[in-house]
ZAMAR-562797 format. One record per residue: residue number from 0; x, y, z of N, C-alpha, C in turn; residue in one letter. Coordinates in nm, 4 decimals. Example, Ala and Ser with C-alpha at 12.3 -4.5 7.8 and 13.67 -1.06 7.14 Angstrom:
2
<r><i>0</i><n_X>1.3190</n_X><n_Y>-0.5690</n_Y><n_Z>0.7800</n_Z><ca_X>1.2300</ca_X><ca_Y>-0.4500</ca_Y><ca_Z>0.7800</ca_Z><c_X>1.3200</c_X><c_Y>-0.3300</c_Y><c_Z>0.7800</c_Z><aa>A</aa></r>
<r><i>1</i><n_X>1.2850</n_X><n_Y>-0.2250</n_Y><n_Z>0.7080</n_Z><ca_X>1.3670</ca_X><ca_Y>-0.1060</ca_Y><ca_Z>0.7140</ca_Z><c_X>1.2900</c_X><c_Y>0.0030</c_Y><c_Z>0.7870</c_Z><aa>S</aa></r>
//
This chain:
73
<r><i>0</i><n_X>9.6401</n_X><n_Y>10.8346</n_Y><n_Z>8.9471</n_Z><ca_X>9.7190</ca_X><ca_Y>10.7367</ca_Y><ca_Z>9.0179</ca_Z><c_X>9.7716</c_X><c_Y>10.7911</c_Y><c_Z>9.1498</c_Z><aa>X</aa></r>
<r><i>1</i><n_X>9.7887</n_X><n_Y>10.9217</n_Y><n_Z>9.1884</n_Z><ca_X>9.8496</ca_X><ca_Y>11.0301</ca_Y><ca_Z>9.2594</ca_Z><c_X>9.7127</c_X><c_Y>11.0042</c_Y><c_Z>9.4159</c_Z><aa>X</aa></r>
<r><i>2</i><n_X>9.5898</n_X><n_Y>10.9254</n_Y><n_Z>9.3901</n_Z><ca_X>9.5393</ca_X><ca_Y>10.9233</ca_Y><ca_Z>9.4833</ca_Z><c_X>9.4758</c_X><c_Y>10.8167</c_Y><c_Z>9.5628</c_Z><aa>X</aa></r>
<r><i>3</i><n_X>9.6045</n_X><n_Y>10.7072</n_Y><n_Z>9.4962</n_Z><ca_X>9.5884</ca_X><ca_Y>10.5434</ca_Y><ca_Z>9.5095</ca_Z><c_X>9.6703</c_X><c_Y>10.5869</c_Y><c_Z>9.6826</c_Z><aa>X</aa></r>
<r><i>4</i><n_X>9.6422</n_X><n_Y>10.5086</n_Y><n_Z>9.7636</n_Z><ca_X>9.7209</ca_X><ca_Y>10.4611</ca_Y><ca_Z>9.9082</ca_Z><c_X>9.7553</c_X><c_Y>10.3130</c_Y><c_Z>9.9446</c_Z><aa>X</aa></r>
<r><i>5</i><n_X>9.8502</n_X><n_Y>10.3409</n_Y><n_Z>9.9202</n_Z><ca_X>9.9114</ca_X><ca_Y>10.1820</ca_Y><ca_Z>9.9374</ca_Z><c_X>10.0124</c_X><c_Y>10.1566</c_Y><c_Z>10.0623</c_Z><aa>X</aa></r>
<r><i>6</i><n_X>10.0259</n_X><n_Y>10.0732</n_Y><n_Z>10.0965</n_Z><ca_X>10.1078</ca_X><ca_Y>9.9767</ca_Y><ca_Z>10.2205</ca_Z><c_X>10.1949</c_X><c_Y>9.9080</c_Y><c_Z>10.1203</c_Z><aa>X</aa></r>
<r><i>7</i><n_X>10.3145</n_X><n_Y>9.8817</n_Y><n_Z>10.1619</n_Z><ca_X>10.4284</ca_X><ca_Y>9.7828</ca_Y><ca_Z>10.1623</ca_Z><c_X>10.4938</c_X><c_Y>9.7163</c_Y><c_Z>10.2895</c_Z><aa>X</aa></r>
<r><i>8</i><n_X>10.4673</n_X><n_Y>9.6239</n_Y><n_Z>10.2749</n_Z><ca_X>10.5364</ca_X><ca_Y>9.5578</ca_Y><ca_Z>10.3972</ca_Z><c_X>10.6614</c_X><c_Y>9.4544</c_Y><c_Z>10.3216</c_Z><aa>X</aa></r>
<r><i>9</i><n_X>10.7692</n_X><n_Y>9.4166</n_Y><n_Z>10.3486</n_Z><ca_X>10.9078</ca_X><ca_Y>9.3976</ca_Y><ca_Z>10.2891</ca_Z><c_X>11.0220</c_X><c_Y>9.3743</c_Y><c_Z>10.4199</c_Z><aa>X</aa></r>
<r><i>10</i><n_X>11.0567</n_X><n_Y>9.2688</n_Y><n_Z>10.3623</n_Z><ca_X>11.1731</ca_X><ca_Y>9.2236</ca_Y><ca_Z>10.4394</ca_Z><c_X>11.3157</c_X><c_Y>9.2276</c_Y><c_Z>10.3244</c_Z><aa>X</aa></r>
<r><i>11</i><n_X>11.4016</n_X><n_Y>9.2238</n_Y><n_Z>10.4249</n_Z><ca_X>11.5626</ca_X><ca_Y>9.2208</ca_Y><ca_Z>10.2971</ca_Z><c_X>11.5975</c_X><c_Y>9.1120</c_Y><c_Z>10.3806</c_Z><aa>X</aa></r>
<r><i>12</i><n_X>11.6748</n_X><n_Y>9.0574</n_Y><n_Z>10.2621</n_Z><ca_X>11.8005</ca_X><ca_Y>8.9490</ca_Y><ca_Z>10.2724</ca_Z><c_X>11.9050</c_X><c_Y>8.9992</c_Y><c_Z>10.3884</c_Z><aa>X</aa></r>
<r><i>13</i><n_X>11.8958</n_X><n_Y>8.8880</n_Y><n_Z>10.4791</n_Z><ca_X>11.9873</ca_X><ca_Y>8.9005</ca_Y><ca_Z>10.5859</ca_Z><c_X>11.9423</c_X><c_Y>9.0041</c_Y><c_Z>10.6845</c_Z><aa>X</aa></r>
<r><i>14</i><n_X>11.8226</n_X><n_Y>8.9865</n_Y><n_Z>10.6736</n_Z><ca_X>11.7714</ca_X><ca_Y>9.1165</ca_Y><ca_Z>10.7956</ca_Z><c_X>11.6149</c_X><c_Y>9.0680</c_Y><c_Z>10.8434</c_Z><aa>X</aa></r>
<r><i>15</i><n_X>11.5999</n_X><n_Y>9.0683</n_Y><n_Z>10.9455</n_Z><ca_X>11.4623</ca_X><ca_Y>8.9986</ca_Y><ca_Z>10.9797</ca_Z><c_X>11.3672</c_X><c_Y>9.1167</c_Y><c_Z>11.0139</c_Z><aa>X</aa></r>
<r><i>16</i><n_X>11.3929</n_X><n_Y>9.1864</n_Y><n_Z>10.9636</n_Z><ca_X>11.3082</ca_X><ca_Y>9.3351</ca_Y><ca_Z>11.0263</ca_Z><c_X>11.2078</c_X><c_Y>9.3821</c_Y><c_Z>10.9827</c_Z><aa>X</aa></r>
<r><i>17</i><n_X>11.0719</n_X><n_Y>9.3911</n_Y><n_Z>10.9636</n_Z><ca_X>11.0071</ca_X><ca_Y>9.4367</ca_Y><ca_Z>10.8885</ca_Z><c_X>10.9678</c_X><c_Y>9.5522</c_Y><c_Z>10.8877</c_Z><aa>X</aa></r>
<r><i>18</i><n_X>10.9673</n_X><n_Y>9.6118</n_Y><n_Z>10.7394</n_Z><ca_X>10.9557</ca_X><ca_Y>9.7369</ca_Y><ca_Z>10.7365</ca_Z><c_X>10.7750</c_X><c_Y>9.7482</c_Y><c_Z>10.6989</c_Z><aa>X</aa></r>
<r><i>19</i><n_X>10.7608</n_X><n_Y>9.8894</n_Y><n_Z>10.7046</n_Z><ca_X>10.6447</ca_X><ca_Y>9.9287</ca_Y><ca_Z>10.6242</ca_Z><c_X>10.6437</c_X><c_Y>10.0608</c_Y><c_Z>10.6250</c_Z><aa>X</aa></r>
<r><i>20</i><n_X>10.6243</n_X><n_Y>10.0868</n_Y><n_Z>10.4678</n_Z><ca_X>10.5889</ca_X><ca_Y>10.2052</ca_Y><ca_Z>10.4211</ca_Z><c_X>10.5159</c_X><c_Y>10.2670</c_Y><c_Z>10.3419</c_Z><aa>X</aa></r>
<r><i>21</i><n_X>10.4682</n_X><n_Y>10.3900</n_Y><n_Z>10.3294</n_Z><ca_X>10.3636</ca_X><ca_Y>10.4142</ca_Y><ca_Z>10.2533</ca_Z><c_X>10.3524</c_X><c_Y>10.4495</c_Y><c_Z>10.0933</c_Z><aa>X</aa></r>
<r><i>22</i><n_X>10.3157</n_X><n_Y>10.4450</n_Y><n_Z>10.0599</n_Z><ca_X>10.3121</ca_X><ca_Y>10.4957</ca_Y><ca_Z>9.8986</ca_Z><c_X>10.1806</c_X><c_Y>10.5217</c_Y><c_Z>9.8167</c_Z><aa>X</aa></r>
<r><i>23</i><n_X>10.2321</n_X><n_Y>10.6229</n_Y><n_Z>9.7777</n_Z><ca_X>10.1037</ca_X><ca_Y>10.6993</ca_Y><ca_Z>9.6268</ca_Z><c_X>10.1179</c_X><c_Y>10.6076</c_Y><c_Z>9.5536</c_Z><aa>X</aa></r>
<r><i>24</i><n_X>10.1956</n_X><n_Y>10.5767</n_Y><n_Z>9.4765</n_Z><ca_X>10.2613</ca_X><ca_Y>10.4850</ca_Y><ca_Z>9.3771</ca_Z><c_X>10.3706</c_X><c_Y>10.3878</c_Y><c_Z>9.3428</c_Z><aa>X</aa></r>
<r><i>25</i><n_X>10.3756</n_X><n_Y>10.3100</n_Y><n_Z>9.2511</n_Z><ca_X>10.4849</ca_X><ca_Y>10.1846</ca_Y><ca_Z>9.2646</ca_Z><c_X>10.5708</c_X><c_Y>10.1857</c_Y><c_Z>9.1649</c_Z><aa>X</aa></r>
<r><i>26</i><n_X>10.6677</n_X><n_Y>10.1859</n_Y><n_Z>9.0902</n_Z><ca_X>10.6894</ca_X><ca_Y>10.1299</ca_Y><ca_Z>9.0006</ca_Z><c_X>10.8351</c_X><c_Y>10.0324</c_Y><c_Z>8.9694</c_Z><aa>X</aa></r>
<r><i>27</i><n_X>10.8296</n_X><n_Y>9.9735</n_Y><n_Z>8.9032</n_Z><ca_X>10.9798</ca_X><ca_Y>9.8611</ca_Y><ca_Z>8.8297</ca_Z><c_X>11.0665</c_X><c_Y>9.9502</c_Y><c_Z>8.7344</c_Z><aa>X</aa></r>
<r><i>28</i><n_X>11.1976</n_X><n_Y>10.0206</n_Y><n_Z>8.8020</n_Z><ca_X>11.2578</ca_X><ca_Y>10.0676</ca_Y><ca_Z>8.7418</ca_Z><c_X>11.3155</c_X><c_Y>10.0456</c_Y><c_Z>8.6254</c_Z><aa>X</aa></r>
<r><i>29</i><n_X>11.3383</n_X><n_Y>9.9225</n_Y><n_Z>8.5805</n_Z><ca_X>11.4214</ca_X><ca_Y>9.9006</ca_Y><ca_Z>8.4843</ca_Z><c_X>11.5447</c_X><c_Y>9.8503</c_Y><c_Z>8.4883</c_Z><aa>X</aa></r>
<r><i>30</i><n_X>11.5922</n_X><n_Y>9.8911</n_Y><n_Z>8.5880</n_Z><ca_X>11.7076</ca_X><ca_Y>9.8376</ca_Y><ca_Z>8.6283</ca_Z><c_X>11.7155</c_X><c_Y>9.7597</c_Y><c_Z>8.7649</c_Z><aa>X</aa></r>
<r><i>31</i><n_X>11.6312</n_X><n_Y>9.6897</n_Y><n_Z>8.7804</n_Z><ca_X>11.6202</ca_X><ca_Y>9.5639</ca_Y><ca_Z>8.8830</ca_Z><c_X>11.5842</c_X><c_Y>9.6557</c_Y><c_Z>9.0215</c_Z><aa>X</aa></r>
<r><i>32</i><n_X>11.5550</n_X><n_Y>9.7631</n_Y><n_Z>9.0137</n_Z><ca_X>11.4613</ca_X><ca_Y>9.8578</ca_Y><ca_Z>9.1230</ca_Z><c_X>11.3033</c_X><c_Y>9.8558</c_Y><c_Z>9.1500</c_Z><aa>X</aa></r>
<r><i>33</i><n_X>11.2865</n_X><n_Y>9.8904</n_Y><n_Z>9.2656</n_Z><ca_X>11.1361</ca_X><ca_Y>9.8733</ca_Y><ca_Z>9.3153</ca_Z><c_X>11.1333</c_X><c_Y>10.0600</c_Y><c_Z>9.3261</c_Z><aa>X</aa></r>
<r><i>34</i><n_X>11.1006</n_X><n_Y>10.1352</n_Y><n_Z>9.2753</n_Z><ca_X>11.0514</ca_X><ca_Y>10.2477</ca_Y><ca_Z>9.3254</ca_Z><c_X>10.9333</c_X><c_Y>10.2970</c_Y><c_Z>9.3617</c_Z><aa>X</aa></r>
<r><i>35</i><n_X>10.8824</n_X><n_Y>10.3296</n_Y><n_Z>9.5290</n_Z><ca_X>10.8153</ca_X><ca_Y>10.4024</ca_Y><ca_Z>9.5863</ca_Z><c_X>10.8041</c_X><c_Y>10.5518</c_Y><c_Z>9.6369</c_Z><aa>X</aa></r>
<r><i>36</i><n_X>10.6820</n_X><n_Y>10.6178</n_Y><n_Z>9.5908</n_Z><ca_X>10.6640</ca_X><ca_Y>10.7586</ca_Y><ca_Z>9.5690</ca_Z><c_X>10.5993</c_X><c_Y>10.7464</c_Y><c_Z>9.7137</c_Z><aa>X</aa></r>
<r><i>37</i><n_X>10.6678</n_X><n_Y>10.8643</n_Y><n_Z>9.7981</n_Z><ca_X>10.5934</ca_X><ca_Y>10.8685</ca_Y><ca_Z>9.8991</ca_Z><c_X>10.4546</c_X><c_Y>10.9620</c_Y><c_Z>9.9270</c_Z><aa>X</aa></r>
<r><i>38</i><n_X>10.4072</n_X><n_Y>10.9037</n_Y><n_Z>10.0277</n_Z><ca_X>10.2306</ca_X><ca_Y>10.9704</ca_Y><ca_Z>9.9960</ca_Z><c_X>10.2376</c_X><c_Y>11.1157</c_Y><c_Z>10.0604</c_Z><aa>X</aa></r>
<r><i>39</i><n_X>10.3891</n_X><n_Y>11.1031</n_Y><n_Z>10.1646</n_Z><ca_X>10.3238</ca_X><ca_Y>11.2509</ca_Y><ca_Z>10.2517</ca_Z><c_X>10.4349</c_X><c_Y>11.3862</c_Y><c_Z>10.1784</c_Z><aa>X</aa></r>
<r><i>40</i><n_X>10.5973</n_X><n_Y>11.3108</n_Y><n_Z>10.1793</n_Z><ca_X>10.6761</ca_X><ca_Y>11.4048</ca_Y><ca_Z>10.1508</ca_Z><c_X>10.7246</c_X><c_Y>11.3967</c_Y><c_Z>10.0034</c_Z><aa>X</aa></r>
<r><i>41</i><n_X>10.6407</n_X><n_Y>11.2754</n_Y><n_Z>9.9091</n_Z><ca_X>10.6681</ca_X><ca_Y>11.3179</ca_Y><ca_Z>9.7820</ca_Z><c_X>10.8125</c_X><c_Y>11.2846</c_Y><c_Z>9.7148</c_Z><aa>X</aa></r>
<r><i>42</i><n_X>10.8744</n_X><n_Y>11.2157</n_Y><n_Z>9.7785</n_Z><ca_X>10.9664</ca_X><ca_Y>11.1397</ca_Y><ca_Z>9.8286</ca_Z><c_X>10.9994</c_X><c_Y>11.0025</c_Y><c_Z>9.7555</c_Z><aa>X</aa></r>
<r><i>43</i><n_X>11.0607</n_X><n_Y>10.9927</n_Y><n_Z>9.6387</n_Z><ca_X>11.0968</ca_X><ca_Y>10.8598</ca_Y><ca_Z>9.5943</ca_Z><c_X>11.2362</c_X><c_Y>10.8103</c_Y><c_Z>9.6870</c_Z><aa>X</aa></r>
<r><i>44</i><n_X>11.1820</n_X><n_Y>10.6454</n_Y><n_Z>9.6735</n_Z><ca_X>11.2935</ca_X><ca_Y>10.5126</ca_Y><ca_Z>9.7700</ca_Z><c_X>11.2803</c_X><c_Y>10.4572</c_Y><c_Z>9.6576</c_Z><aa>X</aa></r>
<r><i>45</i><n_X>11.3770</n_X><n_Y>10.3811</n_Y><n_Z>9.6438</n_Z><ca_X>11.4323</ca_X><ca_Y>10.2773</ca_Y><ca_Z>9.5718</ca_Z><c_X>11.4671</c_X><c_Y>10.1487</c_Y><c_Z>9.6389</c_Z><aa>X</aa></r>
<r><i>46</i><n_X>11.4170</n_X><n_Y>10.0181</n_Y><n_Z>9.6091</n_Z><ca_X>11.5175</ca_X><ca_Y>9.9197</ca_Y><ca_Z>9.6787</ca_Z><c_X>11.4981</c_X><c_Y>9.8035</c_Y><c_Z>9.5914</c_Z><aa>X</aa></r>
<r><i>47</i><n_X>11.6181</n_X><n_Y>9.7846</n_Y><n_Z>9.5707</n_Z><ca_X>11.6477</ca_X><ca_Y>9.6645</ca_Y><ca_Z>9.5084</ca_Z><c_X>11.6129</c_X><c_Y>9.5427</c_Y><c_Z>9.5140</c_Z><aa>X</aa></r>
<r><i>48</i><n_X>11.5536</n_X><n_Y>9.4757</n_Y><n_Z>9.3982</n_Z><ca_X>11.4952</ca_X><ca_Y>9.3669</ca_Y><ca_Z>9.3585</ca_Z><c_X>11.5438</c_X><c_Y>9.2737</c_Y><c_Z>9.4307</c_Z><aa>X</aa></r>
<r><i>49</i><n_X>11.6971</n_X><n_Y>9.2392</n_Y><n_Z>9.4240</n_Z><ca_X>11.7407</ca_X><ca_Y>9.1126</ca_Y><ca_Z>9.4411</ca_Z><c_X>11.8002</c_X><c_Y>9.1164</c_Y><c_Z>9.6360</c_Z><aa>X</aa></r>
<r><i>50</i><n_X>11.7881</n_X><n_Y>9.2521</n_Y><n_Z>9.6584</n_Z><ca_X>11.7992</ca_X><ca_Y>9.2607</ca_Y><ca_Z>9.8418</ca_Z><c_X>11.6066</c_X><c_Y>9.2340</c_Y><c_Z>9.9267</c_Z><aa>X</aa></r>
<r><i>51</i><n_X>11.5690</n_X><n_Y>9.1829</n_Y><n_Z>9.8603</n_Z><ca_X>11.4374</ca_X><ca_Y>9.1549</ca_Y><ca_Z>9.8991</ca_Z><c_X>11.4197</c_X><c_Y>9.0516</c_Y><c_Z>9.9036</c_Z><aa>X</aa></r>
<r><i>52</i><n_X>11.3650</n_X><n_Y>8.9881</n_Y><n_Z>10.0332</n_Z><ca_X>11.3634</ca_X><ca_Y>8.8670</ca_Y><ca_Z>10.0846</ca_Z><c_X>11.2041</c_X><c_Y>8.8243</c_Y><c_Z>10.0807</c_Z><aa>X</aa></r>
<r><i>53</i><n_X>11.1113</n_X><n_Y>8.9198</n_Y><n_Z>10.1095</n_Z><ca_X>10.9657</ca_X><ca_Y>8.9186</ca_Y><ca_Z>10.1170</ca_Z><c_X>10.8912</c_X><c_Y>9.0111</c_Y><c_Z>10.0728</c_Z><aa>X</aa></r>
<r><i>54</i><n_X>10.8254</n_X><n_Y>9.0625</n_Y><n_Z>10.0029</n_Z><ca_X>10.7217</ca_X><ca_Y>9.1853</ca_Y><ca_Z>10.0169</ca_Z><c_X>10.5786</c_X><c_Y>9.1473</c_Y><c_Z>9.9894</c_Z><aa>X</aa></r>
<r><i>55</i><n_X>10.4808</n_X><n_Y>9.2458</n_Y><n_Z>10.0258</n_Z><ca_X>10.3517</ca_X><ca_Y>9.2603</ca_Y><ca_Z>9.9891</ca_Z><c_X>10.2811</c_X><c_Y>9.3730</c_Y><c_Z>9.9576</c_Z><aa>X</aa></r>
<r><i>56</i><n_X>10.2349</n_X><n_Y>9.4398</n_Y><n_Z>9.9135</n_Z><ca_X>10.1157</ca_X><ca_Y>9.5637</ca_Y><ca_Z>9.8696</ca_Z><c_X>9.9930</c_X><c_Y>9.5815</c_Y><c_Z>9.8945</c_Z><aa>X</aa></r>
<r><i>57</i><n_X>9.9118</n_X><n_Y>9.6566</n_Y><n_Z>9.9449</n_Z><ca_X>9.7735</ca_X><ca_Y>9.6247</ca_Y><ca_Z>9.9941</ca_Z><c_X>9.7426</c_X><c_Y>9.7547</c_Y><c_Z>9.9882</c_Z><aa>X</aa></r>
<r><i>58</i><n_X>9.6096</n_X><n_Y>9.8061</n_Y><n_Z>9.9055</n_Z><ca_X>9.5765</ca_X><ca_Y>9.9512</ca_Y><ca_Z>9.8479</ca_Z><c_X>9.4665</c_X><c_Y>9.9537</c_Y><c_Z>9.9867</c_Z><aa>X</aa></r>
<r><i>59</i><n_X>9.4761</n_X><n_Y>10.0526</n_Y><n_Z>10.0151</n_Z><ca_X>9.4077</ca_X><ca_Y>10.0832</ca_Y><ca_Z>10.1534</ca_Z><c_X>9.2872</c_X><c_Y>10.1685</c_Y><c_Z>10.1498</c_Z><aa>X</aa></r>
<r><i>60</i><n_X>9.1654</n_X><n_Y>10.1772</n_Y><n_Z>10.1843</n_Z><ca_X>9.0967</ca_X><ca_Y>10.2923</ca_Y><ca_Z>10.1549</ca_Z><c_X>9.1244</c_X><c_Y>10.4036</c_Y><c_Z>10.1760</c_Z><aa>X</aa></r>
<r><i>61</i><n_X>9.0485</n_X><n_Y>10.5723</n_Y><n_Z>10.2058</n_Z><ca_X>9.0436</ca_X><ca_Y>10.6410</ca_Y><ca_Z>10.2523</ca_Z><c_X>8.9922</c_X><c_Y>10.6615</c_Y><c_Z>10.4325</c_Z><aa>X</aa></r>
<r><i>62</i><n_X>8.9369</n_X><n_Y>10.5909</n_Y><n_Z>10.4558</n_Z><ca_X>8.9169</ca_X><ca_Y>10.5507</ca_Y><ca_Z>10.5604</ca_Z><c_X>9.0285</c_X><c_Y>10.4973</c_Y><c_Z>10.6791</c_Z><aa>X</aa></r>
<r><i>63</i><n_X>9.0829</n_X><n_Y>10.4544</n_Y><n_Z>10.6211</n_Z><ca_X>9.1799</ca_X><ca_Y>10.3115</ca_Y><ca_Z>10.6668</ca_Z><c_X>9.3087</c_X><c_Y>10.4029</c_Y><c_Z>10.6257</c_Z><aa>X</aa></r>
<r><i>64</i><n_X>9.3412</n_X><n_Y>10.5074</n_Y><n_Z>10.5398</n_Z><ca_X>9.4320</ca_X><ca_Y>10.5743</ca_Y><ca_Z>10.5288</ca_Z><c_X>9.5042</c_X><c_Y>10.6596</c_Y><c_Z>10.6863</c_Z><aa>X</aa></r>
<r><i>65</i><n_X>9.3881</n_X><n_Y>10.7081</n_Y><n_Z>10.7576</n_Z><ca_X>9.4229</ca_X><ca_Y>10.7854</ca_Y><ca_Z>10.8420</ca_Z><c_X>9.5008</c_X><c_Y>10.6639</c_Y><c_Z>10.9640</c_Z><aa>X</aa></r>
<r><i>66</i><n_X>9.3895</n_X><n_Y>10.6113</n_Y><n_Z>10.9809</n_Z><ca_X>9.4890</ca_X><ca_Y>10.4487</ca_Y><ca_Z>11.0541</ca_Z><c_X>9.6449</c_X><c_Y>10.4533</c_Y><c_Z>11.0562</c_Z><aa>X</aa></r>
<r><i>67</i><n_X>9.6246</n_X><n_Y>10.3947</n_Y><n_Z>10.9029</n_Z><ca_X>9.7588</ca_X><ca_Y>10.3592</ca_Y><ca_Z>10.8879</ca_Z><c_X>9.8366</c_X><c_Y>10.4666</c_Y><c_Z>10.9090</c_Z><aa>X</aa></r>
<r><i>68</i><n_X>9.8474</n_X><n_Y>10.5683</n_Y><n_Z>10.8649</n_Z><ca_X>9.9313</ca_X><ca_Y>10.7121</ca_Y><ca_Z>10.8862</ca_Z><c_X>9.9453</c_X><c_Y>10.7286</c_Y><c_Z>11.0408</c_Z><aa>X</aa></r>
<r><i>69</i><n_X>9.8606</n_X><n_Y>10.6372</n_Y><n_Z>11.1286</n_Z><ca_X>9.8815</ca_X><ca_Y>10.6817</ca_Y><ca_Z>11.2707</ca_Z><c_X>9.9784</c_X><c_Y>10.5365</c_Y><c_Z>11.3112</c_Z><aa>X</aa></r>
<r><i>70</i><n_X>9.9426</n_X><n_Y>10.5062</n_Y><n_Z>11.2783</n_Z><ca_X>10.0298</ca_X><ca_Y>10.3444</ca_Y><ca_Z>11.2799</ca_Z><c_X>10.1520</c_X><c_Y>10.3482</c_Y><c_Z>11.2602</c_Z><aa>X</aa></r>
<r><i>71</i><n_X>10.1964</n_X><n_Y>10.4106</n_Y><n_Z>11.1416</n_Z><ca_X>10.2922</ca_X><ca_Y>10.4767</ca_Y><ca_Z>11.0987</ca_Z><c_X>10.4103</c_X><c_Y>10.5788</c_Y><c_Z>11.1352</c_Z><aa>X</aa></r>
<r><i>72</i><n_X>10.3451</n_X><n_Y>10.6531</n_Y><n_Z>11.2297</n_Z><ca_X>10.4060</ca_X><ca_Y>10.7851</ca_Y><ca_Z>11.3033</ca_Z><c_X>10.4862</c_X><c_Y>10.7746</c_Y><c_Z>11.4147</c_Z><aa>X</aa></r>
//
């Protein structure tokens, strides 16, 4: 799972900003959390279910990895 590449793109409640970030992995905390493992520094975020206004996920190739990481920077 450690070599999945994924995109999040996500908006919050009361904020029109869109973010995007990267991730190895996803998961539903349990306690109304979104946790993302980050791909470069390994790095878990957390953000809350109910402060989320929009999101999406999109597994990216290897190819398309380096892209985005420049996109990113």
């Amino acid at each position: 799972m450690d070599n999945l590449n994924l995109i999040l793109k996500f908006k919050l409640a009361g904020d029109g900003h869109l973010y995007v970030k990267s991730a190895a992995r996803i998961r539903v905390d349990g306690r109304g959390g979104l946790m993302f493992y980050d791909t470069q520094s390994r790095a878990v975020e957390t953000i809350k279910l109910r402060t989320l206004r929009s999101f999406s996920i999109q597994q990216i190739s290897p190819a398309r990895e380096q892209l985005a990481a420049l996109a990113m920077a």
